[in-house]
N, C-alpha and C positions, 0 to 999 in steps of 0.2 A: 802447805804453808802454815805456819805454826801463830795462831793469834798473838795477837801486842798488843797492851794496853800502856802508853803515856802519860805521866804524870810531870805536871810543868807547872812548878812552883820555885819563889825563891828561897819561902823559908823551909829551911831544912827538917823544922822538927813540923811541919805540914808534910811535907813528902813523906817523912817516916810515917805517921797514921796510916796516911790514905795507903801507903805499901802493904805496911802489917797488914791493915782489915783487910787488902785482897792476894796476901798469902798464900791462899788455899785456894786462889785459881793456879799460882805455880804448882801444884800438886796436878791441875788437870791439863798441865801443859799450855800456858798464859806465858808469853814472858813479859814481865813489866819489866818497862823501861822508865824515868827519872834526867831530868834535864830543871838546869835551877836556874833558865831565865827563859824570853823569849826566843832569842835567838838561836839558843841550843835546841829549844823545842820543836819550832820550825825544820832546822835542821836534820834533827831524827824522824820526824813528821818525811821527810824529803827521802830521807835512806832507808827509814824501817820500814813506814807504810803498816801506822799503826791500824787495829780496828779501831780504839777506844782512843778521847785525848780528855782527862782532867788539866784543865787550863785556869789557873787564875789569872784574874784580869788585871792588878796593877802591880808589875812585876817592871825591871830595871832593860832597859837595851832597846823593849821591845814588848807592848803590854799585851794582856788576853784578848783585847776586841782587834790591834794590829794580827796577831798570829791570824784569827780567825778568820779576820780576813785576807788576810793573802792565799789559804789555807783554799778558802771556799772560791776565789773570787782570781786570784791567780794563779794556782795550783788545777783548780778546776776540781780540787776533790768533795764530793758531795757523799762519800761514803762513810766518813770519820764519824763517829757522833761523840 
C-alpha cells in the first residue's frame, strides 16, 4: 500500500505551500492528496485512508476540530496523525 498524506485546507494558496514543501516525498512514492473543506476531507480521510492528515481548523461545511473528531471518535481511527 502505497502511503497518503492529506492536506485539508480551504485556502488554495495554503494548500499549494504545504504541497510544494512535500514534493519530494512524491519522488519517494507519497501520494498527497488536497481536499479544500471539511467535508471533502473527511471524505478522502473514508476512501484513501491517509497516513498523514494537515487539517486546518476553521474551514467552511465542516471545521478542523469536527473532522477530528468524527475521525478519531466515529471512524475509530487512531492511526492518522
Amino acid at each position: 500500500m502505497q502511503p497518503k498524506v492529506l492536506i485539508v485546507d480551504d485556502e488554495m494558496h495554503i494548500r499549494a505551500l504545504i504541497e510544494q514543501t512535500l514534493e519530494e516525498l512524491e519522488d519517494e512514492g507519497v501520494d498527497i492528496l488536497t481536499a479544500s473543506n471539511g467535508q471533502e476531507g473527511l471524505r478522502l480521510i473514508k476512501a484513501e485512508h491517509p497516513q498523514l492528515v494537515f487539517l486546518d481548523v476553521m474551514m467552511p461545511r465542516m471545521n478542523g476540530f469536527e473532522v477530528c473528531h468524527a475521525v478519531k471518535n466515529k471512524m475509530g481511527r487512531t492511526d492518522i496523525y
